[in-house]
One Martini backbone bead per residue (centre of mass of N, CA, C, O) as a GRO file, in nm:
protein
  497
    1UNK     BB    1  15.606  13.694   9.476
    2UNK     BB    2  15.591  13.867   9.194
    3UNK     BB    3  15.445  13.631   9.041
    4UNK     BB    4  15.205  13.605   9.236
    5UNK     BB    5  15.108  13.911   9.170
    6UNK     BB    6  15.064  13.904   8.876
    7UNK     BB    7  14.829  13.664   8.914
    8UNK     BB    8  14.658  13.805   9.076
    9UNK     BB    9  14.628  14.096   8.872
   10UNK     BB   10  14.635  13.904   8.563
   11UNK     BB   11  14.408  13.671   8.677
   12UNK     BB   12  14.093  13.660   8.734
   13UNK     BB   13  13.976  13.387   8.674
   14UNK     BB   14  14.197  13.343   8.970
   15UNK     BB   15  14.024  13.247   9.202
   16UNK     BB   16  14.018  13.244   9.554
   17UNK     BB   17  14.010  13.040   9.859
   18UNK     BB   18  14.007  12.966  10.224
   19UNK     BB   19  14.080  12.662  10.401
   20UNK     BB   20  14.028  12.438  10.635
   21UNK     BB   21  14.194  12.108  10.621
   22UNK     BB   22  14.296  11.909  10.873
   23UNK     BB   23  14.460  12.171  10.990
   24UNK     BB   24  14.512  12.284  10.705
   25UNK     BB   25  14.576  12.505  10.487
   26UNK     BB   26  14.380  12.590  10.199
   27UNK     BB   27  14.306  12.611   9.822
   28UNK     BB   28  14.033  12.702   9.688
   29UNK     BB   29  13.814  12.759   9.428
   30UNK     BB   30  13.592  13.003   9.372
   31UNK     BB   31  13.410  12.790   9.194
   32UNK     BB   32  13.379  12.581   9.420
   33UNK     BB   33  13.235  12.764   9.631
   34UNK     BB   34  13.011  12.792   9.470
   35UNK     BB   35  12.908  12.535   9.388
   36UNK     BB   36  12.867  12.476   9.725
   37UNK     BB   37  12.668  12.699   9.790
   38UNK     BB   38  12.424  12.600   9.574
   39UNK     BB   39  12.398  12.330   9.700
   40UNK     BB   40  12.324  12.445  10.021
   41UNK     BB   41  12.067  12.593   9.920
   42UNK     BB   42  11.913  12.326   9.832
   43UNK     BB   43  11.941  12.169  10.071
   44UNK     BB   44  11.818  12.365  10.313
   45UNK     BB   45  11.498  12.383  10.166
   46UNK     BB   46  11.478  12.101  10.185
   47UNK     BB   47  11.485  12.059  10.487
   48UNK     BB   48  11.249  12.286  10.536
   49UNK     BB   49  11.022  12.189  10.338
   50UNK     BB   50  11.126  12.373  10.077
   51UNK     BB   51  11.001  12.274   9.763
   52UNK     BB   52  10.944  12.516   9.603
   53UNK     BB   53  11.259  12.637   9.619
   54UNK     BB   54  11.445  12.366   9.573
   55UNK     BB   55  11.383  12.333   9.315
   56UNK     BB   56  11.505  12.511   9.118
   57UNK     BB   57  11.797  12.492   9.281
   58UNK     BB   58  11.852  12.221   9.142
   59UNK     BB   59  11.790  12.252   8.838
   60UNK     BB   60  12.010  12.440   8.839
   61UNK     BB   61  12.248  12.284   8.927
   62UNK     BB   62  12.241  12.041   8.725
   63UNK     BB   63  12.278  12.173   8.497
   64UNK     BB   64  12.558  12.306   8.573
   65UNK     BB   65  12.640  12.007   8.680
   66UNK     BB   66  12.573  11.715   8.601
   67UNK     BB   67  12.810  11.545   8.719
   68UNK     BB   68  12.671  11.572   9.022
   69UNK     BB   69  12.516  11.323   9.198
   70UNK     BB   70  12.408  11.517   9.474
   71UNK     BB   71  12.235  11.703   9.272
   72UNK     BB   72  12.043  11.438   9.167
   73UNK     BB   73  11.943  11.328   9.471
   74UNK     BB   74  11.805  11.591   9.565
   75UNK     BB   75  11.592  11.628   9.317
   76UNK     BB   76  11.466  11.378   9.360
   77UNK     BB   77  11.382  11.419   9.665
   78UNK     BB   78  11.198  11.695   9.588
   79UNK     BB   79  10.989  11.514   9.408
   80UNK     BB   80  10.902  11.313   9.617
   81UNK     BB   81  10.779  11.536   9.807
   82UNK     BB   82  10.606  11.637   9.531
   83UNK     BB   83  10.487  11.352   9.415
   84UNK     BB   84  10.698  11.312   9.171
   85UNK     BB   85  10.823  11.008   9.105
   86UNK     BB   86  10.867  11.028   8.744
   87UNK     BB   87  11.121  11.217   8.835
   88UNK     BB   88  11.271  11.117   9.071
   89UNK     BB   89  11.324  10.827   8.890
   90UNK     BB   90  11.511  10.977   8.676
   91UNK     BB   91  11.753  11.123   8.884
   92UNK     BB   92  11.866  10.878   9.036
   93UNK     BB   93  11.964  10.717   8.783
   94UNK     BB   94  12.160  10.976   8.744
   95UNK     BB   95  12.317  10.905   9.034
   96UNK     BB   96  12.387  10.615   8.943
   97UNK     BB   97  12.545  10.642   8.683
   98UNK     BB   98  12.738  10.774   8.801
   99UNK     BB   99  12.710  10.620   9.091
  100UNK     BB  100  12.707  10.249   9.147
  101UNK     BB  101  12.860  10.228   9.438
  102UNK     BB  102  12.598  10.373   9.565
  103UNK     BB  103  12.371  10.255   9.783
  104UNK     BB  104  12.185  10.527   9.853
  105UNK     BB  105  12.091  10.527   9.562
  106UNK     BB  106  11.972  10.240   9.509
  107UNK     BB  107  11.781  10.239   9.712
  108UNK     BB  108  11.595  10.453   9.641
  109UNK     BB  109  11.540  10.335   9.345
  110UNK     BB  110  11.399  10.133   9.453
  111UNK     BB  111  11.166  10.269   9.677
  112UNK     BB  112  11.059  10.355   9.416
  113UNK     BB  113  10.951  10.157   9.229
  114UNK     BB  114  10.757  10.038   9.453
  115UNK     BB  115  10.566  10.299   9.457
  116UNK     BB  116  10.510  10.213   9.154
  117UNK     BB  117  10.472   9.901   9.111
  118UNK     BB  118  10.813   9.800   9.022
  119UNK     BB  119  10.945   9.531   9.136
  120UNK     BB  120  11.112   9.421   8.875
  121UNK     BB  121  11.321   9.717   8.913
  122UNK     BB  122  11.381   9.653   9.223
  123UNK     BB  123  11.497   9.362   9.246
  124UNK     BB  124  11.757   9.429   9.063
  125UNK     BB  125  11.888   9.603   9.259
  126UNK     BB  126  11.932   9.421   9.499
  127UNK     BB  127  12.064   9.217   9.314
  128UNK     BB  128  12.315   9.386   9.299
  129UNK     BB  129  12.368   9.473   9.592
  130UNK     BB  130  12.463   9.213   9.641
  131UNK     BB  131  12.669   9.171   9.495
  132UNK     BB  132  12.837   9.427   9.544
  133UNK     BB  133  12.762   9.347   9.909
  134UNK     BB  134  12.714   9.051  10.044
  135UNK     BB  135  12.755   9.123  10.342
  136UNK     BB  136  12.476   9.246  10.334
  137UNK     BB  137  12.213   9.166  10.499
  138UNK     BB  138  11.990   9.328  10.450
  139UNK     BB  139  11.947   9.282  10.116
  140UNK     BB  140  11.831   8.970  10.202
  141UNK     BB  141  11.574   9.086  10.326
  142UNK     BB  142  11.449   9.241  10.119
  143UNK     BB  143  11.476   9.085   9.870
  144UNK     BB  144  11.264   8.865   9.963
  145UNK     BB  145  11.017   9.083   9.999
  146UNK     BB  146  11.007   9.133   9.686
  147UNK     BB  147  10.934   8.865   9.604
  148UNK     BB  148  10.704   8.821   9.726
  149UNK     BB  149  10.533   9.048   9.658
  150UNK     BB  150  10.604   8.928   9.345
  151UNK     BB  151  10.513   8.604   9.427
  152UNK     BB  152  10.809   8.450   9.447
  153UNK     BB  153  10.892   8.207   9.666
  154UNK     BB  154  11.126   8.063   9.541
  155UNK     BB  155  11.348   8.298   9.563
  156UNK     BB  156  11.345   8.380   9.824
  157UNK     BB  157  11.462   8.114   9.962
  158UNK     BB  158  11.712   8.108   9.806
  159UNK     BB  159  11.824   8.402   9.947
  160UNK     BB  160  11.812   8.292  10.232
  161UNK     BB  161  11.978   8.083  10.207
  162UNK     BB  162  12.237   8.253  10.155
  163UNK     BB  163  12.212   8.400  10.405
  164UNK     BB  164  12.242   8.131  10.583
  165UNK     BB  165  12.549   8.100  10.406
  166UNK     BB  166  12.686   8.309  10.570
  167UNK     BB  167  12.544   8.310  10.925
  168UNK     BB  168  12.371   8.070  10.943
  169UNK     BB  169  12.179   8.048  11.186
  170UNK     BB  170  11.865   8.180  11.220
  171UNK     BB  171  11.586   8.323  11.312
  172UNK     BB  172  11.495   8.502  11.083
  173UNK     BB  173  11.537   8.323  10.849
  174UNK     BB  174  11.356   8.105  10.966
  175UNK     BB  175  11.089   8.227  11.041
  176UNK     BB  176  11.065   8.331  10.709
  177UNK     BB  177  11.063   8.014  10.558
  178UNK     BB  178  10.816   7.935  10.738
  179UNK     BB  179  10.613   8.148  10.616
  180UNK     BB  180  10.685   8.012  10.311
  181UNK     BB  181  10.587   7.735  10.355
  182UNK     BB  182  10.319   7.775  10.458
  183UNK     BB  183  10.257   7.928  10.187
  184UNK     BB  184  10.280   7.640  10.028
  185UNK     BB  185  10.193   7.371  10.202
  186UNK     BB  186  10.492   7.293  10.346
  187UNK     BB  187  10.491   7.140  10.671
  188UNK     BB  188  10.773   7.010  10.695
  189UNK     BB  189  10.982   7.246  10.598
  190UNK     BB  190  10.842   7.444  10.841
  191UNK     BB  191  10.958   7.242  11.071
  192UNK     BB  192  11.248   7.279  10.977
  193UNK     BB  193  11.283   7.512  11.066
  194UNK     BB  194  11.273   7.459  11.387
  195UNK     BB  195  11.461   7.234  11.400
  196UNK     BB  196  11.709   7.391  11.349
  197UNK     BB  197  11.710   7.570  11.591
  198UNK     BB  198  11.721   7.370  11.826
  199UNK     BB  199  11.983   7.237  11.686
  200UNK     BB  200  12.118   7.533  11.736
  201UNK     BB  201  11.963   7.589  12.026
  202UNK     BB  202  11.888   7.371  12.268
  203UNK     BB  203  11.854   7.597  12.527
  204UNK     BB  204  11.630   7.714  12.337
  205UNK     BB  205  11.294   7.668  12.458
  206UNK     BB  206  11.146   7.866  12.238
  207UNK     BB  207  11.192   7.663  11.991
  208UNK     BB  208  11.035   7.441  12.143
  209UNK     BB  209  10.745   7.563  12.164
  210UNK     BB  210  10.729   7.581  11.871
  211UNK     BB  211  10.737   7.331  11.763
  212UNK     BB  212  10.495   7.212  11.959
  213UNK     BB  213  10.280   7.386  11.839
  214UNK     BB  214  10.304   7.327  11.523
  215UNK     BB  215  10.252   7.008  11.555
  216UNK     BB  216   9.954   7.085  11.644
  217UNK     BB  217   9.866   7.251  11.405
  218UNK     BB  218   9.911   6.957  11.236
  219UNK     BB  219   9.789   6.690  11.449
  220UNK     BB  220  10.071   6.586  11.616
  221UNK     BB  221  10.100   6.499  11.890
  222UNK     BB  222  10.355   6.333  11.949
  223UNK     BB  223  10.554   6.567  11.889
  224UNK     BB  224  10.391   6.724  12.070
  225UNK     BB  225  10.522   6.608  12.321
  226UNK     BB  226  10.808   6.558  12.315
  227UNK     BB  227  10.863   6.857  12.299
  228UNK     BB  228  10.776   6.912  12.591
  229UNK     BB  229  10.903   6.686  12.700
  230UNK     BB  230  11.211   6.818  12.664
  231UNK     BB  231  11.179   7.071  12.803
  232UNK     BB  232  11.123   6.945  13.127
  233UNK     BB  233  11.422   6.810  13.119
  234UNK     BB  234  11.557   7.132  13.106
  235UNK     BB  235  11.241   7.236  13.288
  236UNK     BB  236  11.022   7.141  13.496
  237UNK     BB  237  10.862   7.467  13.536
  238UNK     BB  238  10.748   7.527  13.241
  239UNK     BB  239  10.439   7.601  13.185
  240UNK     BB  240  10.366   7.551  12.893
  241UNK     BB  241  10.412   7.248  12.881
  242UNK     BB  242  10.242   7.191  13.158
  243UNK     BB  243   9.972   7.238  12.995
  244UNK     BB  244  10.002   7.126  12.773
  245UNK     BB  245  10.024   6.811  12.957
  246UNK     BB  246   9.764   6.805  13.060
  247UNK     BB  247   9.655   6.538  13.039
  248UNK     BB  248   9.537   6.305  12.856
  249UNK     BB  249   9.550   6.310  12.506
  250UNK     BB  250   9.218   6.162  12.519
  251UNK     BB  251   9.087   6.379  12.677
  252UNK     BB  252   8.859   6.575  12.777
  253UNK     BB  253   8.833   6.851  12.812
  254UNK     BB  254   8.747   6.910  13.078
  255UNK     BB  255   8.974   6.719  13.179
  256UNK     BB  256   9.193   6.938  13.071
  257UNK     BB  257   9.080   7.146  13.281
  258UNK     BB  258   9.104   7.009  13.551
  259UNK     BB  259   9.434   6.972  13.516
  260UNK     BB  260   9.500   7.287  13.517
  261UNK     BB  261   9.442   7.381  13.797
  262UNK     BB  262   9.709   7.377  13.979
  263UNK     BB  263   9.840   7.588  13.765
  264UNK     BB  264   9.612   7.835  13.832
  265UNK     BB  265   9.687   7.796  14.180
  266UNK     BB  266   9.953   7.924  14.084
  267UNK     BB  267  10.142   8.181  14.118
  268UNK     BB  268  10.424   8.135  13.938
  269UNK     BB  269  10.221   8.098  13.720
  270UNK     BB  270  10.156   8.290  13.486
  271UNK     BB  271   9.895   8.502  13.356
  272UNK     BB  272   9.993   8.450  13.001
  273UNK     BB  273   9.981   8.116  13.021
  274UNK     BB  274   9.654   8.076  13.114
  275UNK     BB  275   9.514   8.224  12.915
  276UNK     BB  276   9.656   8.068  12.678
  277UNK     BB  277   9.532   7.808  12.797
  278UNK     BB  278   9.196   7.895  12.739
  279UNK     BB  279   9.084   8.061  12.488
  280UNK     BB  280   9.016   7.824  12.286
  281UNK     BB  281   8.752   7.777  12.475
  282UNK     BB  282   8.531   8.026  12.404
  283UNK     BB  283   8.416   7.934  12.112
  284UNK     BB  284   8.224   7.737  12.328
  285UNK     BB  285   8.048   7.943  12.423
  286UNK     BB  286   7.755   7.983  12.343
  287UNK     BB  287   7.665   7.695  12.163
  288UNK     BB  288   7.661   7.377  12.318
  289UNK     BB  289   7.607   7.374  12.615
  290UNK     BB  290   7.819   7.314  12.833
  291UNK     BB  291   7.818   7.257  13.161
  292UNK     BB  292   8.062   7.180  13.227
  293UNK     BB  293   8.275   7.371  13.031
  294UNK     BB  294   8.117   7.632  13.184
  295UNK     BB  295   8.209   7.548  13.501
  296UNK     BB  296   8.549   7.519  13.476
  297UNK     BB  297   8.623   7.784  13.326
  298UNK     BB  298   8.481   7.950  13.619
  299UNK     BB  299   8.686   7.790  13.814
  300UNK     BB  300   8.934   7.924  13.655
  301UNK     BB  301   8.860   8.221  13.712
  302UNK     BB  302   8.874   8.214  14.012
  303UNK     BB  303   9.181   8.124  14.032
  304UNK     BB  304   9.266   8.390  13.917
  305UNK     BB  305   9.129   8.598  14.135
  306UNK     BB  306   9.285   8.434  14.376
  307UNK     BB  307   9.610   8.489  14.234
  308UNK     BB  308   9.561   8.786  14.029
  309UNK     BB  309   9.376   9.075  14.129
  310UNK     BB  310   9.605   9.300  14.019
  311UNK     BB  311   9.479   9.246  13.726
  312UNK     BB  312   9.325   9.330  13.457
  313UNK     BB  313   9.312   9.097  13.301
  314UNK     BB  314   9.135   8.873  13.498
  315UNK     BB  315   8.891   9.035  13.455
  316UNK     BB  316   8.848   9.045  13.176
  317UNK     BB  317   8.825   8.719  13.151
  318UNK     BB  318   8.603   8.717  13.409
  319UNK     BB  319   8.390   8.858  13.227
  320UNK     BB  320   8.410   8.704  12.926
  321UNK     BB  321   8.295   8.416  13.076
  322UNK     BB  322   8.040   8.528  13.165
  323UNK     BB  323   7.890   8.672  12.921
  324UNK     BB  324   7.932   8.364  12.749
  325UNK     BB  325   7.708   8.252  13.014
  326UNK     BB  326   7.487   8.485  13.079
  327UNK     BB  327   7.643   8.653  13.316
  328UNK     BB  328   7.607   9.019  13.364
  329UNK     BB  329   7.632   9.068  13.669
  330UNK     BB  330   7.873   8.993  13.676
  331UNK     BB  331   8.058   9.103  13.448
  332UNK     BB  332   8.024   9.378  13.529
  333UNK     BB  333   8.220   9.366  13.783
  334UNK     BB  334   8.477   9.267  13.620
  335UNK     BB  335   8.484   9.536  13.410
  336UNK     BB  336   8.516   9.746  13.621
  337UNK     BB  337   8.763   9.657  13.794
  338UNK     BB  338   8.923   9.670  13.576
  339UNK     BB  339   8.886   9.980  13.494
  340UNK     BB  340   9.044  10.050  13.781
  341UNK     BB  341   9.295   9.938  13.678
  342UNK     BB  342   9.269   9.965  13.381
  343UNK     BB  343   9.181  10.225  13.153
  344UNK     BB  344   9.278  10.186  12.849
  345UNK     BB  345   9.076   9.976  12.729
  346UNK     BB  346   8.817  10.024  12.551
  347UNK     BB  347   8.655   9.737  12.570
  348UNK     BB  348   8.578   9.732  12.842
  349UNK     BB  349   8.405   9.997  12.825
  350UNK     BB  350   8.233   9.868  12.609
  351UNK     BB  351   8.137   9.611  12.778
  352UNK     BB  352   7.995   9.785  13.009
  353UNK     BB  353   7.785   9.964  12.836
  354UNK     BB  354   7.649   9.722  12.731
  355UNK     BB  355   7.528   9.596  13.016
  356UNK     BB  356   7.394   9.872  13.109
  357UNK     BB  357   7.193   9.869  12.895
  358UNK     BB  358   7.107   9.562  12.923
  359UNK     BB  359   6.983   9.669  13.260
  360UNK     BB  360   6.885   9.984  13.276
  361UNK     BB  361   7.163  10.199  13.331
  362UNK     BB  362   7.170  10.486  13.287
  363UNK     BB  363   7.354  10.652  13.534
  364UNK     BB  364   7.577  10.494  13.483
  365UNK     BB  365   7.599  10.521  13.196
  366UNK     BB  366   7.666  10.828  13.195
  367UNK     BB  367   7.918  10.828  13.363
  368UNK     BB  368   8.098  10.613  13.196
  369UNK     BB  369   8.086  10.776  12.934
  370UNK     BB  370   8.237  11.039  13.068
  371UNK     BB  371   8.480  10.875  13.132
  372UNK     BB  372   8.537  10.764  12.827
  373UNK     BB  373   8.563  11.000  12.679
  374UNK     BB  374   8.810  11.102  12.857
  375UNK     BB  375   8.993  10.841  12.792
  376UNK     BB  376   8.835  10.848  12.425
  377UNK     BB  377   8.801  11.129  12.271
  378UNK     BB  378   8.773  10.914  11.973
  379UNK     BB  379   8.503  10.714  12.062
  380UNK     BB  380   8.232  10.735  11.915
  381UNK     BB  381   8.111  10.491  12.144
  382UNK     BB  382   8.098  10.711  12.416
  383UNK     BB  383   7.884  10.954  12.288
  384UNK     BB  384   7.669  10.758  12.246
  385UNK     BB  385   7.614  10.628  12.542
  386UNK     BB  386   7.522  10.898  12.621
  387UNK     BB  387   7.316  10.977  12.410
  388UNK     BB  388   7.104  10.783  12.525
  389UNK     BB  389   7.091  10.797  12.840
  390UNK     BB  390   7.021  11.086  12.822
  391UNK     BB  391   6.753  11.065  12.663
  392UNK     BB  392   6.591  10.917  12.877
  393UNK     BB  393   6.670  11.118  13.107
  394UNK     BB  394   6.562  11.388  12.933
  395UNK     BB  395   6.853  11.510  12.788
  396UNK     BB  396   6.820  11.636  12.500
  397UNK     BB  397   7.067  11.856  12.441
  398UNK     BB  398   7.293  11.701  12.594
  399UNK     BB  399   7.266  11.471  12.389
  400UNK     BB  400   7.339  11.631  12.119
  401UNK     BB  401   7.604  11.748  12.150
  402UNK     BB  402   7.763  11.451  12.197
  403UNK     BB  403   7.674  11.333  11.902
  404UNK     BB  404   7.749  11.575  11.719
  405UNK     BB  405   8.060  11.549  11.840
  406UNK     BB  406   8.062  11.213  11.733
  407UNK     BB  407   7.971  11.187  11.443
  408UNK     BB  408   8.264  11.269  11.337
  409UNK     BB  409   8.386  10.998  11.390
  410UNK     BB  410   8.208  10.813  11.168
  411UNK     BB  411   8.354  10.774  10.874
  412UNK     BB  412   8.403  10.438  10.892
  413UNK     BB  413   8.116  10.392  11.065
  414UNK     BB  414   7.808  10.358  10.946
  415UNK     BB  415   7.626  10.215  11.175
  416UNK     BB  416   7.684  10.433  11.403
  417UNK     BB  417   7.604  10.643  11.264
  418UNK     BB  418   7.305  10.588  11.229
  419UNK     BB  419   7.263  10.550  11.551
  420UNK     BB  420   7.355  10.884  11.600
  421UNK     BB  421   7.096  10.987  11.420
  422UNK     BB  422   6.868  10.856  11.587
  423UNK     BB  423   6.961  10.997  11.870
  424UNK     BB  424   6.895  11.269  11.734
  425UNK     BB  425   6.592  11.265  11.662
  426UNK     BB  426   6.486  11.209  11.944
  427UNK     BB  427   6.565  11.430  12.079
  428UNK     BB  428   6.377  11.585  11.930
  429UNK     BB  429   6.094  11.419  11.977
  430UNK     BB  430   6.126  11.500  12.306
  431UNK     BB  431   6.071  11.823  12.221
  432UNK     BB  432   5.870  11.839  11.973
  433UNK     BB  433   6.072  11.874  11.687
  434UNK     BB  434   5.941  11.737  11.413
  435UNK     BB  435   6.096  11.859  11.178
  436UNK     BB  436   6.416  11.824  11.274
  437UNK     BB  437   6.358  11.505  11.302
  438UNK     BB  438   6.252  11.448  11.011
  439UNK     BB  439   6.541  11.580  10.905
  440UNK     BB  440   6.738  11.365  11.013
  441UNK     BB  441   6.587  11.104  10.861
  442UNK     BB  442   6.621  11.194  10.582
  443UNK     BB  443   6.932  11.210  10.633
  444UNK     BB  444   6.940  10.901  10.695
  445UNK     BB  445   6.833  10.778  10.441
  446UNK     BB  446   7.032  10.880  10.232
  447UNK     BB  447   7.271  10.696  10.435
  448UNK     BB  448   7.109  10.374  10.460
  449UNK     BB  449   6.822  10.413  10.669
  450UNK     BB  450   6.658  10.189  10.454
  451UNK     BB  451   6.800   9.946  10.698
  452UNK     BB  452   6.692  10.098  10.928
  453UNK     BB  453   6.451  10.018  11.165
  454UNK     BB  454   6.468  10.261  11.386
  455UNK     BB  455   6.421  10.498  11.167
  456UNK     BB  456   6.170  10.400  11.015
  457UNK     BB  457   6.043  10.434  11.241
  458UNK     BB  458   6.069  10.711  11.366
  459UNK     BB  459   6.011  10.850  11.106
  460UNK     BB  460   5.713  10.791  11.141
  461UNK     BB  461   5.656  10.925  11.426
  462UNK     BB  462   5.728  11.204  11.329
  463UNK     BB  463   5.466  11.213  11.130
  464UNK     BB  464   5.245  11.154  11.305
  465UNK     BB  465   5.283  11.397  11.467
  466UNK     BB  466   5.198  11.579  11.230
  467UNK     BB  467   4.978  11.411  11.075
  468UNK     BB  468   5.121  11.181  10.877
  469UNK     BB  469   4.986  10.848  10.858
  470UNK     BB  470   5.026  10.730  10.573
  471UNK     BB  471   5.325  10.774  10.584
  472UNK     BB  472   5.422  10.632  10.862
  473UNK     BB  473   5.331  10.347  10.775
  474UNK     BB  474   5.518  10.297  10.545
  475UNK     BB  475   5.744  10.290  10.738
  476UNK     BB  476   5.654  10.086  10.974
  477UNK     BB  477   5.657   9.841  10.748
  478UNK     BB  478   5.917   9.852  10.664
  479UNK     BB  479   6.045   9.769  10.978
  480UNK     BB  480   5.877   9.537  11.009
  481UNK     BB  481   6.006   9.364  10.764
  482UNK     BB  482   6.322   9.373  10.955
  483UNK     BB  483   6.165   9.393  11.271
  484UNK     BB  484   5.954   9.254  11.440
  485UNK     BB  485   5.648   9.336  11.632
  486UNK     BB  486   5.419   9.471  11.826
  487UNK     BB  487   5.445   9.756  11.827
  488UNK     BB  488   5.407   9.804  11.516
  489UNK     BB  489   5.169   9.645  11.452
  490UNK     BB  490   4.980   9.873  11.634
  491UNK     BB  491   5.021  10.069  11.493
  492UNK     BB  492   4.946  10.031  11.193
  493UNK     BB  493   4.662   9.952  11.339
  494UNK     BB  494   4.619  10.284  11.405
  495UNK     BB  495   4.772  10.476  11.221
  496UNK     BB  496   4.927  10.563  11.477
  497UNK     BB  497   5.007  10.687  11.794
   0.00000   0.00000   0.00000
């Protein structure tokens, strides 16, 4: 006892802290409290995204301690964080150097290679963790990802390869080699690539139909008819395989449509495999009028509703048959009814406004329109759609506040911004504001609207009601060589409005 009283009195060097480690008190070095104390407040800064607190302070501590690798590590990380990619990737290095068999140290060092477009500097990182970890599947799929990236498929192949000789036939890995066979031009060892899923699975009907869809993407008829019927043989109800083999192999689409009906008509047969086997023919829709196959198109449409009622895609498909049919007044029934079951869809809303426009409801459209704004508050063409609509209906004041509102949303969308600049001049037109007018065309004049034949029409409008005849005709002139009219024709020969 007299001892250790000596030492702790005349060895102040030899300062302790008591913790206590695994349920048993233990004697720490006050040298290391103070150590892990300044690491704690650097790595606290950093989780709180204090990133210009946590770097001086870990700085200060790499100084200090430089052989700790959890120091090098953090402030990798805070570098990261404050986007100086090119000191992360130093600090990190030094965190590898130290400790080359923590993962998540050459991970992270990977992870910046790559921010930085330093491929092949990532990609020997993950082979050195491959080797050092053969184990972890994980790193033999971002390896080949990054072969990819590197435009090298034939390396990726080969590590797919290692991964499959690891853990067997996998679907992961198999549909992975398959899409690098079709972009390879390789057809048939993509085809075995399903292949081999079936034969490793052959109870899995889903591999058996993806390989019978990809032997059709190859034109090869045949092999996709027996796998359909293998399926057949497994599931004898099965719709997709039963949808595929409607018809006769030679038969014209009509008739390979009317063998259909049956499927369309059970309830049974779901409702997203009756869509999947229409869908292929809508691209012939309103192309070579094809009376026979947009008849019986619209006769599948509509055993669709009476089989599937409740159903929102039911009507979205079966307005889009009316719709590219050119029978816009049915079209707009069945997205209305859409509308109803299911809101959440812009493209409906998009395409019922499109019709009240083509129909000329603007009451209606006006209604729908502040419908759409209410359940797609950033989608600036339900803010356009309402002010056409305002502006017709001469609430010009109302059209522009939503226009106003509305055209801020529109920075990647250069067409729409253009066309909600032109129904703000006429807002002002409207209002008879011509001098405000006349200044949002010039506005948008400068910003593309010198293509855009409404812009340049409305432009004149506005000269003219000014009394600038001369200009106006300039402007309306431009605009007919764009999109030529009688009414535009009238103006320039009139010289005014």
């Amino acid at each position: 006892m007299k001892k250790l009283l000596y030492i702790l009195l005349f060895c102040p060097f030899y300062l302790f802290s008591q913790n206590t480690i695994g349920g048993v008190k233990a004697i720490v070095p006050e040298v290391e409290v103070k150590r892990q104390s300044q690491f704690l407040v650097a790595e606290k800064e950093r989780l709180l995204n204090n990133l210009d607190k946590a770097l001086p302070l870990y700085k200060k501590f790499t100084y200090d301690h430089p052989e700790v690798d959890a120091g090098w590590y953090g402030l990798s990380r805070t570098y990261t964080g404050l986007k100086d990619l090119p000191n992360a990737l130093d600090c990190i290095g030094k965190a590898v150097s130290i400790d080359p068999k923590n993962r998540w140290y050459s991970i992270y060092q990977a992870d910046i290679y790559e921010k930085l477009g330093r491929l092949s500097e990532a990609t020997s990182v993950y082979e050195s963790l491959v080797k050092i970890f053969p184990e972890t599947t994980e790193f033999y799929a971002r390896l080949a990802y990054l072969y990819l990236k590197n435009e090298d498929p034939k390396r990726a192949l080969k590590i797919l390869n290692k991964w499959e000789d690891l853990v067997g036939v996998q679907e992961e890995i198999a549909f992975k080699k398959h899409v690098i066979y079709v972009g390879l031009g390789d057809l048939k060892r993509a085809a075995a690539e399903y292949q081999k899923l079936t034969d490793a699975y052959p109870d899995e009907l889903k591999y058996r139909i993806e390989l019978a869809e990809y032997y059709q993407h190859m034109g090869d008829e045949l092999r996709a008819k027996a796998m359909y019927e293998s399926v057949l043989e497994r599931q004898p109800e099965n719709p997709i395989a039963r949808m595929a083999l409607a018809g006769a192999k030679d038969a014209s689409q009509e008739a390979k449509l009317n063998a259909m009906k049956p499927l369309f008509d059970d309830r049974m047969v779901p409702l997203d495999e009756k869509i999947r086997a229409i869908m292929p023919y809508f691209d012939q829709l309103g192309q070579n009028k094809n009376p026979n196959l947009e008849g019986t198109l619209l006769e599948l449409g509509a055993l669709l509703e009476k089989n599937h009622p409740d159903d929102a895609k039911t009507w979205s498909l079966s307005g889009d048959l009316f719709y590219h049919t050119g029978q816009s007044e049915k079209a707009l029934e069945r997205y209305q009814q859409c509308l109803k079951l299911n809101p959440t869809v812009f493209s409906v809303w998009d395409n019922t406004l499109t019709l009240l426009a083509i129909q000329k409801k603007y009451d209606e459209m006006a209604v729908t329109a502040e419908k759409a704004m209410d359940a797609f508050p950033n989608q600036p063409k339900a803010y356009f759609y309402y002010g056409v609509a305002a502006n017709i209906k001469g609430r010009y004041r109302d059209a522009r506040n939503q226009l106003e509102q509305g055209i801020l949303m529109t920075v990647s969308h250069a067409g729409l911004y253009l066309d909600m600049l032109d129904q703000i001049g006429l807002s002002y037109l409207g209002e008879k504001d011509f001098d405000s007018a006349a200044a949002r065309y010039q506005e948008a004049l400068s910003k593309g609207g010198e293509t855009h034949p409404s812009i340049l029409e409305h432009m004149g409008d506005a000269l003219s009601l000014q009394g600038l005849d001369a200009r106006a005709v300039s402007f309306w002139k431009q605009a007919q060589q764009i999109r030529p009219s009688p009414q535009l024709e009238q103006k320039i020969n009139a010289g005014k409005l």
